[in-house]
C-alpha positions in Angstrom: 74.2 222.8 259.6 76.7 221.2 257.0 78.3 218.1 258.1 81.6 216.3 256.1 83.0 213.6 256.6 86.8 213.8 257.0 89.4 210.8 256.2 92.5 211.3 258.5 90.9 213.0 261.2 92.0 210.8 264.6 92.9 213.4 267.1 93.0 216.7 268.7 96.1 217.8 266.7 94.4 217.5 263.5 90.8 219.1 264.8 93.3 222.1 265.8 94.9 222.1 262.2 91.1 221.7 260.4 89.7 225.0 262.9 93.4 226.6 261.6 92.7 226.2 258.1 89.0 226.6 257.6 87.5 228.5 260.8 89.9 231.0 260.6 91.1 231.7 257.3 87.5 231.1 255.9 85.6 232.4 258.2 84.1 229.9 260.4 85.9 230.2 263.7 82.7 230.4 265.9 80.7 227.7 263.7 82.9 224.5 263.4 82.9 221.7 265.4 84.5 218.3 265.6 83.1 214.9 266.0 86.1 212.3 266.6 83.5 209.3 267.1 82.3 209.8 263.7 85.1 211.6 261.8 82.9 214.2 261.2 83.5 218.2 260.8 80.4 219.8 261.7 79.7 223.7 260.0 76.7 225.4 261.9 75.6 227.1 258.7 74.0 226.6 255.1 77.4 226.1 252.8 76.1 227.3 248.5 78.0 225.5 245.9 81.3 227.9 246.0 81.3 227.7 249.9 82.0 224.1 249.7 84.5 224.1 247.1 86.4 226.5 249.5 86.0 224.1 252.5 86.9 221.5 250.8 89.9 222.7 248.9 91.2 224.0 252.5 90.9 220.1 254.0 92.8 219.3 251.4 95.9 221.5 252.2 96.1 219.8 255.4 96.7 216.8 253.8 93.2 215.3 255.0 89.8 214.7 252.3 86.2 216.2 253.4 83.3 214.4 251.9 80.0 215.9 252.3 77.5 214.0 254.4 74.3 213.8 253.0 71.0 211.4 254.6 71.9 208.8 252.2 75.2 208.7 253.2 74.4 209.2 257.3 76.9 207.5 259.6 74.6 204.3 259.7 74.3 203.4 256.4 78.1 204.3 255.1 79.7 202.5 252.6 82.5 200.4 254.2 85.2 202.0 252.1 84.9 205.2 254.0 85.9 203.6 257.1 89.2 202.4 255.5 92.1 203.6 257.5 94.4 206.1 255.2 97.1 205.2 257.5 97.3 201.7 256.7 99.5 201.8 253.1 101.2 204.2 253.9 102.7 202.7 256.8 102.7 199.2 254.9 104.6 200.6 252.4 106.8 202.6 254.6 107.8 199.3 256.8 108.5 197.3 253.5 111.2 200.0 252.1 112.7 200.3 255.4 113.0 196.2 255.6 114.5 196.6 252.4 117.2 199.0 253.0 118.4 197.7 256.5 118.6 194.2 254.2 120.4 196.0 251.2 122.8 197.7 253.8 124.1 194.0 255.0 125.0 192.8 251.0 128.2 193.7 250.3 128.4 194.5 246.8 129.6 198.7 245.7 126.0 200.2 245.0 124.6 198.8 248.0 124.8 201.8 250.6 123.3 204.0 247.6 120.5 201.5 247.3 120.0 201.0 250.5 120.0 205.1 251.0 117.4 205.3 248.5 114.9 202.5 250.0 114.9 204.8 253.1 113.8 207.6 251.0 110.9 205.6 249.6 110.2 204.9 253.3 110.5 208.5 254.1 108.0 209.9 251.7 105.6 207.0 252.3 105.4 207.6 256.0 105.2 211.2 255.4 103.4 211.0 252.7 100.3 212.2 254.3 102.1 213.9 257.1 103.7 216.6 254.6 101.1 219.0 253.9 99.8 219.3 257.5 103.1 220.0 258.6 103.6 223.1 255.9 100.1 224.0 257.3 101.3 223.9 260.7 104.6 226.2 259.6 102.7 228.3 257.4 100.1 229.1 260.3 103.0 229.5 262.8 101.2 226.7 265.2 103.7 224.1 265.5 102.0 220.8 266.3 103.4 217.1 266.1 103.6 216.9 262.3 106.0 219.5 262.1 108.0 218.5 265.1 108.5 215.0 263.6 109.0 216.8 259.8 111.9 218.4 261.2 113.5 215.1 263.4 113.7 213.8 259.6 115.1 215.9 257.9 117.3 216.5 260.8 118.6 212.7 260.6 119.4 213.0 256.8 121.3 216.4 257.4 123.3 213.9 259.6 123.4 211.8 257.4 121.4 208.9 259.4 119.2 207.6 256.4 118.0 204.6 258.1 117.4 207.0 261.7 115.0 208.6 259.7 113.3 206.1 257.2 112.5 204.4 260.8 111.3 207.8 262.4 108.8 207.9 259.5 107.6 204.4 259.7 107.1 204.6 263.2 105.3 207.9 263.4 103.0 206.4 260.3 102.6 203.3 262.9 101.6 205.5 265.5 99.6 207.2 263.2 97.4 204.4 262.4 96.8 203.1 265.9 95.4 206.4 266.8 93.2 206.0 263.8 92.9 202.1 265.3 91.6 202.9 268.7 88.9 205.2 267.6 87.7 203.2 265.6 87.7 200.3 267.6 85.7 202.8 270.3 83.3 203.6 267.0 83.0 200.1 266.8 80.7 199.9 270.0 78.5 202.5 268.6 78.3 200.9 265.3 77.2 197.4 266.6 74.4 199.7 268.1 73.3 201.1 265.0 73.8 197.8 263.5 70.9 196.7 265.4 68.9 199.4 263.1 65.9 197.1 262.0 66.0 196.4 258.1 62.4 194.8 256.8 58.9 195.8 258.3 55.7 193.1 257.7 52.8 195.4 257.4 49.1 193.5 257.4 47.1 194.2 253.9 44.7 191.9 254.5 43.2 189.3 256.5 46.2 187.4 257.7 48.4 188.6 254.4 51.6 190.8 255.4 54.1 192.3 252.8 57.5 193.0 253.6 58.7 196.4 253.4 61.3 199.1 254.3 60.6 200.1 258.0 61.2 203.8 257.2 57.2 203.5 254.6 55.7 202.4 257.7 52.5 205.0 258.9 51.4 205.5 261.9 48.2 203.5 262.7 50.2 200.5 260.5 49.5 196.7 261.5 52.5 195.2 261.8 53.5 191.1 262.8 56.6 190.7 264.4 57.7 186.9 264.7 60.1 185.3 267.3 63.7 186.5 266.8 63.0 189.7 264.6 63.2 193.0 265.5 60.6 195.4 266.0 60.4 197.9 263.0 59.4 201.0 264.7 58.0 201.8 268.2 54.6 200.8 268.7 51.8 199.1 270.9 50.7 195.3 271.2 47.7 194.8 269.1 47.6 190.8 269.7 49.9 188.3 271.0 52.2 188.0 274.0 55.7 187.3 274.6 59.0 188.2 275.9 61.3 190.7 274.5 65.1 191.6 274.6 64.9 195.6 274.8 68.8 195.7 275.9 69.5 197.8 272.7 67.2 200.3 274.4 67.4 200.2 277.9 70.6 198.3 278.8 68.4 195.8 280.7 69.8 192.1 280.5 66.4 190.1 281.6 64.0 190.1 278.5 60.7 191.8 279.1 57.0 190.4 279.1 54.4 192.1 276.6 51.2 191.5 276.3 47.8 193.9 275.0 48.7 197.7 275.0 52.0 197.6 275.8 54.6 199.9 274.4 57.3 197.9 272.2 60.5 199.7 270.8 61.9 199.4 267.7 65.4 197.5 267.3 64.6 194.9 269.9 63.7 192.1 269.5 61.1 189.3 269.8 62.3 186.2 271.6 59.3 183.8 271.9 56.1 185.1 270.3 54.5 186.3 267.3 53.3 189.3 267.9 51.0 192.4 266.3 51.5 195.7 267.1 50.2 199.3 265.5 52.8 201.3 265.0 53.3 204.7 267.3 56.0 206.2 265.7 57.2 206.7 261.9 60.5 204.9 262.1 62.6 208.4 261.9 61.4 209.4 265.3 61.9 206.2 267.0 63.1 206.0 269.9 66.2 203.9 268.7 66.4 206.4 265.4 66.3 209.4 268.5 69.3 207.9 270.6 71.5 207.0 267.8 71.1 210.4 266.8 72.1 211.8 270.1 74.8 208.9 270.9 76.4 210.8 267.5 76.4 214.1 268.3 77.7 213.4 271.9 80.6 212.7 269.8 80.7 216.5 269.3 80.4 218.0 272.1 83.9 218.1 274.1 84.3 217.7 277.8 86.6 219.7 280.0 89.4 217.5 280.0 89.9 217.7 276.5 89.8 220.8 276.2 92.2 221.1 278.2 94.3 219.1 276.7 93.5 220.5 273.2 95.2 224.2 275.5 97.8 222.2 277.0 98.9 220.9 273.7 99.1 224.6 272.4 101.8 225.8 274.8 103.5 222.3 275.2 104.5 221.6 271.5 106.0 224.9 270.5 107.7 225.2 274.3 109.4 221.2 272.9 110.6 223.3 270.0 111.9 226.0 271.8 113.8 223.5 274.5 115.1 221.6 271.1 116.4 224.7 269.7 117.9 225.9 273.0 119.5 222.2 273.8 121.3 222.2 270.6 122.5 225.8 270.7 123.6 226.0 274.3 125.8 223.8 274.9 128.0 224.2 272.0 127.8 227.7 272.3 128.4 228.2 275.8 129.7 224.5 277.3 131.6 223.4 275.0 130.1 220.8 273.2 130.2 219.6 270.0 127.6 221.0 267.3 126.7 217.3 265.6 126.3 215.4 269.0 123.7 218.4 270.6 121.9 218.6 266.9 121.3 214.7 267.2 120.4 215.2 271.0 118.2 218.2 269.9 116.4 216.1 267.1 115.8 213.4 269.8 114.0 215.9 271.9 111.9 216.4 269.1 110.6 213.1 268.3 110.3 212.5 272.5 108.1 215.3 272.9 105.6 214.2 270.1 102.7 215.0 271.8 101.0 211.7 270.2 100.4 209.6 273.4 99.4 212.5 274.9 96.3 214.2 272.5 95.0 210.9 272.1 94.6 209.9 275.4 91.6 211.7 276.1 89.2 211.8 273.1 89.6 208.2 273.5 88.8 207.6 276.8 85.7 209.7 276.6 84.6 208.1 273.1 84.7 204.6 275.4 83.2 206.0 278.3 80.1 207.2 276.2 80.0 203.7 273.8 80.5 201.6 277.2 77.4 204.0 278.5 75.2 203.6 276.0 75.4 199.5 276.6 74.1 199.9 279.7 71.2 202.0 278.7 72.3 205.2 279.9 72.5 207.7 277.0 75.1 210.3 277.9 74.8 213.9 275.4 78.3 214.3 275.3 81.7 213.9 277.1 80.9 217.3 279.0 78.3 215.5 280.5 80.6 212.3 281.0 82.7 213.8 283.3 79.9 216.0 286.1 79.1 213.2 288.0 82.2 212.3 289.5 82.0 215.7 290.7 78.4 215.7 292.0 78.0 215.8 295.9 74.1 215.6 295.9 71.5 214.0 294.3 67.9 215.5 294.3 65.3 213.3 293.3 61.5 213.9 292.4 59.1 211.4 294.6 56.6 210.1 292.7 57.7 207.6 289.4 60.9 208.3 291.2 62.1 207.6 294.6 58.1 205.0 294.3 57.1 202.6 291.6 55.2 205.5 289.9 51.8 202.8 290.3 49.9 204.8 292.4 46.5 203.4 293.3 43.3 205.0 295.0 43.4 203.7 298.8 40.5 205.4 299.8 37.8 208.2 298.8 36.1 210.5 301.0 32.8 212.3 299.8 31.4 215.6 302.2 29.3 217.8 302.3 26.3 215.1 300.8 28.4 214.5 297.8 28.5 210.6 297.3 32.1 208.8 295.7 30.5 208.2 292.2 30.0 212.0 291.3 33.5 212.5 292.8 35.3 210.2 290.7 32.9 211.5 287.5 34.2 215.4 288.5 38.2 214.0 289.3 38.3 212.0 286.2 36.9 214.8 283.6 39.8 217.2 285.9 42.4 215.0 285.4 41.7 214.0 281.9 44.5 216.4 280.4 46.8 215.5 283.0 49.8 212.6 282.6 50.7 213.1 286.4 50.7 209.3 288.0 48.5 210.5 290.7 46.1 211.5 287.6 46.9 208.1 285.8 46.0 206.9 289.3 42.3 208.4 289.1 41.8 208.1 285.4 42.5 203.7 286.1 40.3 203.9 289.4 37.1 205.3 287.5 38.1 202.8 284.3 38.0 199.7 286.5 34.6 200.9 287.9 33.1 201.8 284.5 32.6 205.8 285.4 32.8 207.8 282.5 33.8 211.5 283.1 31.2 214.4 283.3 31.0 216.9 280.5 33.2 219.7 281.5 33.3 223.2 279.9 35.8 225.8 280.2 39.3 223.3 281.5 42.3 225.4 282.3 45.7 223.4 284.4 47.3 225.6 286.5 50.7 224.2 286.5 52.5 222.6 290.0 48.4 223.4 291.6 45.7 221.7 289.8 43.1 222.4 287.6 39.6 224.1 287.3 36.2 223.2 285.2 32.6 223.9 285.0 30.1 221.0 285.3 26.3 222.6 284.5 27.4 225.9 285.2 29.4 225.3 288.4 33.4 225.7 289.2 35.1 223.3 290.3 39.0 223.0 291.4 41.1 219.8 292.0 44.3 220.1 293.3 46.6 219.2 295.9 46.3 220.0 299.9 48.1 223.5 299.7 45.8 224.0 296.3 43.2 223.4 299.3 44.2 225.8 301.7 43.9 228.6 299.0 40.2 227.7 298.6 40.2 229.4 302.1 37.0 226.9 302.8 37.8 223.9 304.9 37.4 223.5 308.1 38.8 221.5 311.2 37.2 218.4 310.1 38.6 218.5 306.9 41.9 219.1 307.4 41.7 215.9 310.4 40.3 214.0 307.9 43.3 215.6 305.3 46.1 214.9 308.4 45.0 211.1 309.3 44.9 210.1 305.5 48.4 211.4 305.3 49.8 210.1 308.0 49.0 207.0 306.5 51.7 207.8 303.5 48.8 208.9 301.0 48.5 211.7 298.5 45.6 213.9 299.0 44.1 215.0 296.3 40.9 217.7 297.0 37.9 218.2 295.0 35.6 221.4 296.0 33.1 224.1 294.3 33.1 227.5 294.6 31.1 226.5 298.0 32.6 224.2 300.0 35.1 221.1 299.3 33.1 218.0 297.6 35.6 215.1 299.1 39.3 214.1 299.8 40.9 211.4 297.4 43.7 209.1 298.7 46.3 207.9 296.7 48.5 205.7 297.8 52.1 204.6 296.5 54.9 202.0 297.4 58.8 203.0 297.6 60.9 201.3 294.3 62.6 197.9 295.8 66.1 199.1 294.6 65.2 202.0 296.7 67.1 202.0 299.3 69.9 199.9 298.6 70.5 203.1 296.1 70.6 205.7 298.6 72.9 203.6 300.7 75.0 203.2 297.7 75.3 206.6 296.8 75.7 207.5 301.0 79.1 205.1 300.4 80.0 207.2 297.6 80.0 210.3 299.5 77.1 211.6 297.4 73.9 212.6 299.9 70.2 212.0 298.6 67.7 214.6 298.7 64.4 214.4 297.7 62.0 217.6 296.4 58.1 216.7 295.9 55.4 218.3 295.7 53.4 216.3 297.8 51.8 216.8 301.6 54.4 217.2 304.5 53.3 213.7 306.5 53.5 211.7 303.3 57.3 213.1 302.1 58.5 212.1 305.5 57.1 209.1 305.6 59.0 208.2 302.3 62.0 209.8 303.2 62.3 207.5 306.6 61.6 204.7 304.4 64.1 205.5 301.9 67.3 206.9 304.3 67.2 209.7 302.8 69.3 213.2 304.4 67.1 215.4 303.5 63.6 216.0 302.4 61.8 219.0 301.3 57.6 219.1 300.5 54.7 220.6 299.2 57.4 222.4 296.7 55.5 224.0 292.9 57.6 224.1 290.2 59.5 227.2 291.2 59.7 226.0 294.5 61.7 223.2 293.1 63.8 225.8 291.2 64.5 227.4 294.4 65.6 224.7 296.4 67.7 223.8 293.6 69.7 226.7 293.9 70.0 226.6 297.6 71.9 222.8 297.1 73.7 224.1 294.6 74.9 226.8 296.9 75.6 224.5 299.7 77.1 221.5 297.7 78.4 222.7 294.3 77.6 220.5 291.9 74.1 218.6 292.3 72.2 216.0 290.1 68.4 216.3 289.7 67.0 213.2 288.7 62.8 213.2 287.5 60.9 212.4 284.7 61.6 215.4 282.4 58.4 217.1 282.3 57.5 218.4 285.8 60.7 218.4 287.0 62.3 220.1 284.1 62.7 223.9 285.6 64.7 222.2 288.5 66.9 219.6 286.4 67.4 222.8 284.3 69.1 225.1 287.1 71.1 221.7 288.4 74.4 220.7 287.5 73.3 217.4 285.5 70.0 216.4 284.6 69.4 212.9 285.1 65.9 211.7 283.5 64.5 208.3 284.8 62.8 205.6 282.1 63.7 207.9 279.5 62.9 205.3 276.9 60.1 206.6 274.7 59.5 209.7 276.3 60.0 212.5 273.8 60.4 215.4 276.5 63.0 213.4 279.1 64.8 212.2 276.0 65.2 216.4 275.1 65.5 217.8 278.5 68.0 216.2 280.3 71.6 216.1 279.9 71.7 212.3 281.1 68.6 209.6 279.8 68.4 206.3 282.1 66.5 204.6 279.5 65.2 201.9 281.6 63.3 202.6 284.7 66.4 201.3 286.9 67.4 203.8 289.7 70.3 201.5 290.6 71.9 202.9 287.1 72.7 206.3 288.9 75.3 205.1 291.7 76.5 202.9 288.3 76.9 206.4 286.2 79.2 208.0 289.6 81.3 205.0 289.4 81.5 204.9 285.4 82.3 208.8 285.3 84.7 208.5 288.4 86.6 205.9 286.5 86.6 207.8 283.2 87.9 210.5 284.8 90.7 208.5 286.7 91.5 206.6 283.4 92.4 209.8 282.2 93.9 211.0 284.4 96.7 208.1 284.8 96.9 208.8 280.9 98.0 212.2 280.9 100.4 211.1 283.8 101.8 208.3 282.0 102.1 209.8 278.6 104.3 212.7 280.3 106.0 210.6 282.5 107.6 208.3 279.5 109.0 211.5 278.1 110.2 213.3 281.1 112.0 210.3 281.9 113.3 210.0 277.7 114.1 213.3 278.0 116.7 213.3 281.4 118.3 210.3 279.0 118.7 212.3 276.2 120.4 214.8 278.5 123.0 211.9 279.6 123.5 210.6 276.5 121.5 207.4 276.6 118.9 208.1 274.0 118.3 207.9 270.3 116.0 208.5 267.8 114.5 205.5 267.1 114.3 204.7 270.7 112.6 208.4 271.1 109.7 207.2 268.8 109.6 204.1 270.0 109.4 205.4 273.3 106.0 207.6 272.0 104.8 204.2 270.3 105.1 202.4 273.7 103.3 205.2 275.3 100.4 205.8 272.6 100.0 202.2 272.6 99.5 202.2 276.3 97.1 205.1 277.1 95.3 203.9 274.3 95.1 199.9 275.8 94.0 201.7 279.4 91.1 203.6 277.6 89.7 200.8 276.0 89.3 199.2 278.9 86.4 201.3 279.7 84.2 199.4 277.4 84.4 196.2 279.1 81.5 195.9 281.4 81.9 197.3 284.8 
């Protein structure tokens, strides 16, 4: 992959003149990509020496500069000067000249039309100056786009001899130019104060209360590191000493600052609010969990969502159809009505400039640049803007049970030994199962036998046999833990047992099973309490329209029992992995578009065949963070009927932004038909309506 950094590149119009000029005519047409958030032109292959020359030769005819980006020169540590707009001198200079003609025009001294004439030219060519060589692409190429529809309103107005018509038609269009290039920056902004938050010094122990300060990126895992109170934490790692409250809102969006104390997990780029603390480092500072989601809040950048593509196709057919009703408007009527040639040429040209497609291309890449910066504020790391815009469609959401729907704390309620086994030599056999297991009902068992002191037996021969359980030998025996259904396989319980199985579950545990190859050893309860937010969730997404289903893996008696308690619609139980996968395709069938929402590990298969993957506390979890399409990066469930709400409105906020932008110009154009309309009023009509959209679609990154 080859990545370049391109200076002019604000909208849709010029990604369709870059894919013109070097997918097609260098061979590229199924390995380019665009990324608007970070002005970027992405090339999915290996470019030599020559290769790049040619790419960035053909940039260049467009009248736009690639720069190659290298790791030194990554989006977060870019030198200020690339961010420059190129629109901004031009347009300076453009504004000055054509101040300086209209004020030449009003001396009345014998040169002073000439002069006055000429300062329009200046103005001209330094509006256009930048516009020129993508509009001679454009021709060349036989695509007409907005360049070349405004090219020709120019030279249209000196043919008619209106010099200052069309020094102010280029001023303008440079104008509108550099808002364009404005708003997506300003939208870049709220991913840059993000990266800004990048930590910069690490202070790594040497000695006996001696730290040096170095750069975070030379810090090894296993590293001491001390953090004091309003610092940020270098790299992800784990509290070695100390306690005290941190701000993780770069990471997870949360607003209330966290407690830490021994062992817990710490992230870098937040930040320590009232205690020196040590930690070990986890992570080398590349594979951070803040490092990971500014590298994947980039390259959402990338990836486009439907409604601009659709735009990007609707902007194919709608700028050369503007030529064709330009060329028809001035030929028609003097032709066949009448009228005179000059005043339908004018009319014609104003046509033109109305149906600059400006307002129009950029109303979408902008909105959806917002919607994913306003996102990633809130903790919830969107992969792109094709993922921005599923769940306003979604009309179910399938959640896992346990670490889900519950607090993911389960605790051991109650253990049951048989058959002359005793609870000690139960716990020694469950622990030594579950060892290899990060399952919370495991992390349940593995804590239970910690707090007691039981170490686990000496197993031989371990093998996990996924969505079931798992099997060992202790001294030369098999034995098999695994859920109730794992149970019934074992084709050795008995009525008391499954009693004993049915009252434990009707009490809302999790059974877990323990037997030999002879009999079953005991029954293991584990019990676990519904999330507070729980319900007020499900109610929330019930008033959405959006119904809550939940798929576990549990017993029967304890997925109802939750599923009461949470108002849930539906509830399905005792599900594998592929059982998961199978309901998953039956809500699909019945509703469409359906959100799975898990941890990213067990429940991948199933958030795999949904419609949008939604993984729950996210944050530092390398598999959720890869898996799912959607990371809540806090372990807040009241984020998802937030993300419906935030997607809806994106979507709407486009929406009213296409409508507007064609609205302004339908109604421009039925005055150009009467004879109410002129040029400068055309573009300033497109200004008015660029500036507009673009006002609405910032609005999405104010907090909600």
């Amino acid at each position: 992959m080859t990545r370049f950094k391109v200076t002019g590149m604000c909208c849709a119009e010029e990604t369709a003149l870059l894919r013109k000029s070097i997918g097609e005519r260098l061979g590229y047409q199924d390995r380019i990509r665009f990324d608007l958030l970070k002005g970027e032109m992405i090339l999915d292959a290996v470019l030599d020496e020559s290769e790049l020359l040619r790419v960035k030769d053909g940039v260049a005819k467009t009248g736009m500069s690639a720069e190659l980006v290298t790791p030194e020169k990554s989006v977060a540590k870019q030198d200020e000067k690339q961010h420059r707009n190129p629109f901004f001198f031009s347009t300076l200079i453009s504004g000055i000249f054509v101040a300086v003609g209209i004020l030449l025009s009003q001396i009345p001294f014998p040169s002073s039309e000439y002069l006055a004439n000429g300062a329009y030219v200046v103005a001209i060519f330094a509006g256009f100056r930048l516009v020129l060589p993508r509009a001679w692409v454009a021709l060349r190429s036989l695509r007409p786009d907005m360049n070349l529809l405004m090219t020709i309103a120019v030279i249209g107005a000196l043919i008619l001899n209106e010099w200052l018509e069309g020094g102010v038609i280029s001023f303008l269009f440079a104008l509108s130019l550099l808002l364009e290039s404005w708003s997506l920056g300003r939208a870049r902004n709220a991913i840059a104060a993000l990266m800004e938050s990048a930590p910069q010094i690490a202070r790594r122990m040497i000695g006996e209360g001696e730290y040096e300060e170095v750069d975070p990126t030379t810090v090894s895992i296993g590293d001491m590191l001390l953090v004091r109170p309003g610092e940020r934490f270098p790299v992800d790692g784990r509290v070695a000493a100390g306690s005290g409250s941190v701000n993780q809102a770069s990471v997870t969006g949360e607003s209330i600052p966290v407690e830490k104390r021994f062992a817990d997990p710490v992230y870098a780029g937040t930040v320590s609010l009232d205690g020196a603390l040590e930690i070990v480092a986890t992570r080398i500072a590349e594979n951070s969990t803040f490092a990971r989601i500014i590298r994947m809040v980039e390259d959402a950048g990338s990836r486009r969502s439907r409604s601009e593509q659709w735009v990007e196709q609707f902007a194919r057919i709608y700028t050369p159809a503007i030529l064709i009703l330009a060329t028809l408007l001035l030929l028609i009527p003097p032709l066949f009505l009448g009228g005179e040639w000059g005043e339908w040429f004018y009319r014609g040209l104003v046509v033109l400039v109305i149906g600059c497609p400006c307002a129009l291309v950029i109303s979408t890449p902008v909105s959806i640049v917002a919607g994913l910066a306003s996102a990633a504020r809130q903790g919830v790391l969107i992969k792109g803007g094709e993922y921005l815009e599923v769940p306003s469609r979604i009309r179910a959401i399938a959640f896992d049970k346990t670490g889900t729907l519950t607090r993911g704390e389960p605790r051991i309620s109650q253990i049951v030994p048989l058959n002359g086994h005793d609870e000690r030599e139960l716990l020694q056999r469950a622990v030594a199962l579950e060892a290899n297991s990060t399952h919370p009902l495991a992390r349940a068992i593995q804590t239970h036998a910690d707090d007691l002191g039981i170490r686990p037996l000496k197993s031989e021969g371990y093998r996990r046999i996924e969505g079931k359980g798992s099997i060992a030998s202790f001294g030369g025996k098999e034995y098999r833990l695994g859920s109730r259904s794992f149970l019934a396989e074992w084709e050795q319980s008995s009525p008391e047992v499954e009693e004993c199985a049915e009252n434990l579950a009707g009490a809302g545990a999790s059974i877990v099973a323990i037997g030999s190859q002879r009999h079953i050893c005991g029954l293991i309860a584990i019990t676990d309490s519904l999330r507070p937010e729980t319900t007020g969730v499900v109610e929330n997404l019930r008033q959405l329209d959006v119904r809550s289903v939940m798929l576990s893996g549990d017993n029967r008696v304890t997925a109802e029992k939750i599923g009461r308690e949470a108002g849930l619609e539906q509830w399905y139980a005792e599900l594998l992995p592929e059982g998961k996968v199978q309901m998953m395709e039956k809500l699909v069938e019945e509703y469409g578009v359906v959100g799975m929402v898990g941890d990213g590990i067990n429940d991948a298969p199933a958030m795999a065949r949904s419609s949008l993957g939604i993984a729950m506390g996210a944050a530092g979890t390398d598999v959720a963070l890869e898996t799912a399409d959607i990371a809540l990066m806090s372990d807040d469930l009241s984020r998802i009927p937030w993300l419906i709400k935030h997607s809806r409105r994106t979507l709407t906020t486009i929406r009213w932004n296409v409508a507007l932008a064609l609205s302004i110009k339908l109604i421009f154009f039925v005055a150009t038909l009467l004879g109410f309309a002129s040029l400068w009023g055309a573009i300033v009509a497109d200004i008015g309506a660029t500036l507009l959209v673009t006002a609405n679609a910032l609005r999405l990154l104010r907090s909600e």
